[in-house]
C-alpha positions in Angstrom: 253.4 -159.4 -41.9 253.6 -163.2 -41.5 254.1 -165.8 -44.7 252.2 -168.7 -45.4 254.3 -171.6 -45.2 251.8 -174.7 -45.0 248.4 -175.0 -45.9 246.5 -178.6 -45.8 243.6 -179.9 -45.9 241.6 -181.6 -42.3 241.2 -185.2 -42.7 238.1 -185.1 -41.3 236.3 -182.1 -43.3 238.1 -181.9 -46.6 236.0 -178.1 -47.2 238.1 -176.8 -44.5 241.7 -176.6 -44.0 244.7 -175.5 -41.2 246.6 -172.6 -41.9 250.1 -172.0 -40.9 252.3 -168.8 -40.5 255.6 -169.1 -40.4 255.7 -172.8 -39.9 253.3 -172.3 -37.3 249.8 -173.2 -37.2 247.4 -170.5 -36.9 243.6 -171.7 -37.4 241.3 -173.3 -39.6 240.1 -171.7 -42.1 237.5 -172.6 -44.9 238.6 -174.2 -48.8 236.1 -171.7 -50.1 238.2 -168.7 -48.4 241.5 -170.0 -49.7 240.3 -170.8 -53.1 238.9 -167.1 -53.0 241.2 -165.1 -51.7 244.5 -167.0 -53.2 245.6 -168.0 -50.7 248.9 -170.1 -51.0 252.5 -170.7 -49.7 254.8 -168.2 -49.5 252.4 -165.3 -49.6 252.6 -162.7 -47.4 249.7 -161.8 -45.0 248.9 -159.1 -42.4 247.1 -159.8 -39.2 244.2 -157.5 -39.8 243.9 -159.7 -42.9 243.7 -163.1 -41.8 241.6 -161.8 -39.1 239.1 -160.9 -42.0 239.7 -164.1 -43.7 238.7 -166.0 -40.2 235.7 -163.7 -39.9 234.2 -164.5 -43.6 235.4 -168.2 -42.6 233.3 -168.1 -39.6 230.4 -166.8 -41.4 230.6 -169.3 -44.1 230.7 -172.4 -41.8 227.8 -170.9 -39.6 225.8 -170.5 -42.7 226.2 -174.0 -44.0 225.5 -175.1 -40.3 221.8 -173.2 -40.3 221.3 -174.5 -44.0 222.0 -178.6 -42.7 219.9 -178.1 -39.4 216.8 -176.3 -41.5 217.1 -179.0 -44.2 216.3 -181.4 -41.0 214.3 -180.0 -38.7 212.6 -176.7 -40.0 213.4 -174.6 -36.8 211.6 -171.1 -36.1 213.7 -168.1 -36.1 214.3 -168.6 -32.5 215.0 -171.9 -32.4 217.8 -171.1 -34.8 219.3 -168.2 -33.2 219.7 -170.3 -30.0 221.2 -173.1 -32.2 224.0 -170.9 -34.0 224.7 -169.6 -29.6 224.7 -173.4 -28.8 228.0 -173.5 -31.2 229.3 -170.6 -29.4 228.9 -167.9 -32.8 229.1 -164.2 -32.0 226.4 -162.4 -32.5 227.4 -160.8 -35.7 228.3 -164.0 -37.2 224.5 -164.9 -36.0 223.1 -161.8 -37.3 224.5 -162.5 -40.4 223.2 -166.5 -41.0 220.0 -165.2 -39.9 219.6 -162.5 -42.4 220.7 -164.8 -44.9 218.4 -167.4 -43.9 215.5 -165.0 -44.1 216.3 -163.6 -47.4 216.7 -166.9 -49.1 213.3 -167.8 -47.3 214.8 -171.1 -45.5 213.6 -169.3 -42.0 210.0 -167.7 -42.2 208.1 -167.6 -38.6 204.7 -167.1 -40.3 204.8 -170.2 -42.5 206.4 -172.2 -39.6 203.1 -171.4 -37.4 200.8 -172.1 -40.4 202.4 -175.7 -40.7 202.6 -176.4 -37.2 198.9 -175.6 -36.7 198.0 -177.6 -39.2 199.8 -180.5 -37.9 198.6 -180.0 -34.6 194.9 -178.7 -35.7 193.3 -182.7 -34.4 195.4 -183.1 -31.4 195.4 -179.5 -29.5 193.3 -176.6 -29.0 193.7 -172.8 -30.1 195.0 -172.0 -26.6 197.5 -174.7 -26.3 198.9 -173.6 -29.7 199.1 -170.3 -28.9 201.3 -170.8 -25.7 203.3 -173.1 -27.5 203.9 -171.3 -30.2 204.9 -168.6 -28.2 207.7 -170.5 -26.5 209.2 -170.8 -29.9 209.6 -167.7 -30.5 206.5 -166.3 -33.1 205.6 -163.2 -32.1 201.7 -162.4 -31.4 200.9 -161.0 -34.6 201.9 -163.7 -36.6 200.0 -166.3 -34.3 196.9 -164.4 -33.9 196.6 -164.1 -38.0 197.5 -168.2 -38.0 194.9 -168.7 -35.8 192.3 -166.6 -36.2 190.2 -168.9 -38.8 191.4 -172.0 -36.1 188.4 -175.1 -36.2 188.8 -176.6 -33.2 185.7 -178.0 -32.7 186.1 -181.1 -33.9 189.5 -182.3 -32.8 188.5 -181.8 -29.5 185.2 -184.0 -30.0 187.8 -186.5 -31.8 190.6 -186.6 -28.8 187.3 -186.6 -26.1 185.7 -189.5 -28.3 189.4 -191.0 -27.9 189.6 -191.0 -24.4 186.2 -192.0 -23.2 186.3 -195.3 -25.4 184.8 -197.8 -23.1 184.5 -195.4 -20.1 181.3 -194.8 -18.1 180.8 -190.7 -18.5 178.7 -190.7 -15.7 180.8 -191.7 -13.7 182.2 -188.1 -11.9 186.4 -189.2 -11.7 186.1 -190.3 -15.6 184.3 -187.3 -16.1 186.8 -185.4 -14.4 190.0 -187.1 -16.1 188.7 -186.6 -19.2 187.7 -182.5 -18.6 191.4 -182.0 -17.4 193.0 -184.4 -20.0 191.4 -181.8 -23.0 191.8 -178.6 -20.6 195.7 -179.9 -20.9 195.2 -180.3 -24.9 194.5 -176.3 -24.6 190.8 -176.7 -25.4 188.5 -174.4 -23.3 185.5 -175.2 -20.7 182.4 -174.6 -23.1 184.2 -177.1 -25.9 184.6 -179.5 -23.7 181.5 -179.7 -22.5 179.7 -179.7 -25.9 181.9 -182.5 -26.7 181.5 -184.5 -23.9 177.3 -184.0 -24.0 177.4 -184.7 -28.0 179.6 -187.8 -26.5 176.8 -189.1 -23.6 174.2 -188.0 -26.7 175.6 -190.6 -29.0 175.9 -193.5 -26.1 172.2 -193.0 -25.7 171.2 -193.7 -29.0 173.2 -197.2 -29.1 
């Protein structure tokens, strides 16, 4: 058993605050866990106890992390999970934020894909999506039921239409640029070529 003999608050994060044992310090530990637990000075602790205290600590300040980080950037589950790793959490502590995060609904994979198509619906094509969804972590199911109504038609005719302002489509590099420009944009061979032909269609009728 150790006593508590200072506790006081960071100067630079007033919701935490560094514990000390013995006139020792020991760690920082959250306001919230003091506050909670009663915490104060001259009471007695055990190790196995302050090791819990550190632990629902931990979890606390990981949590509020993934809650700040969502609030600005709306990450997949992924791309969360590699940001709580990136602050060096344990995987239970990143188990945990993640569960949370799900159950309060601030992480959901399906309605990050449905957004990010939409976003995306003008400037890339299904394929493209796909593989870039995929890098961030959505799982097949939940892009193939995102995409699976996906009008690509007429973003690819918009970004084609784009590029070949003032450009001579007969001419066979342009005609080439422009093929693996939208080929880049994840749109596939028979698009393209209906957009480029609808594009030569409407020069000929200026």
């Amino acid at each position: 058993m150790a006593i508590i003999t200072k506790i006081t608050p960071q100067k630079k994060n007033q919701e935490r605050c560094n514990l000390y044992l013995d006139d020792e310090f020991v760690c920082a530990i959250s306001m919230f866990v003091v506050i909670k637990n009663g915490l104060m000075v001259g009471k007695e602790i055990s190790k196995y106890k302050l090791l819990q205290l550190v632990f629902e600590s931990e979890k606390e300040k990981a949590f509020n992390y993934a809650v700040d980080y969502i609030c600005k950037y709306v990450p997949s589950k992924k791309q969360m999970v590699t940001k709580l790793y990136q602050k060096k959490y344990t995987k239970q502590i990143v188990d945990y934020v993640i569960s949370k995060c799900e159950e309060y609904g601030y992480i959901d994979d399906e309605k990050y894909a449905q957004s990010y198509a939409f976003q995306n619906r003008k400037l890339k094509g299904k394929l493209r999506l796909e593989q870039e969804l995929i890098k961030k972590g959505i799982s097949k199911k939940i892009i193939d039921e995102v995409l699976k109504d996906y009008d690509e038609e007429d973003g690819c005719l918009v970004l084609a239409r784009k590029k070949a302002l003032n450009k001579d489509l007969n001419d066979p590099k342009v005609y080439a640029q422009l093929v693996r420009f939208l080929q880049y944009r994840g749109y596939d061979w028979e698009q393209i070529k209906e957009a480029i032909d609808k594009i030569k269609d409407e020069g000929k009728d200026d």
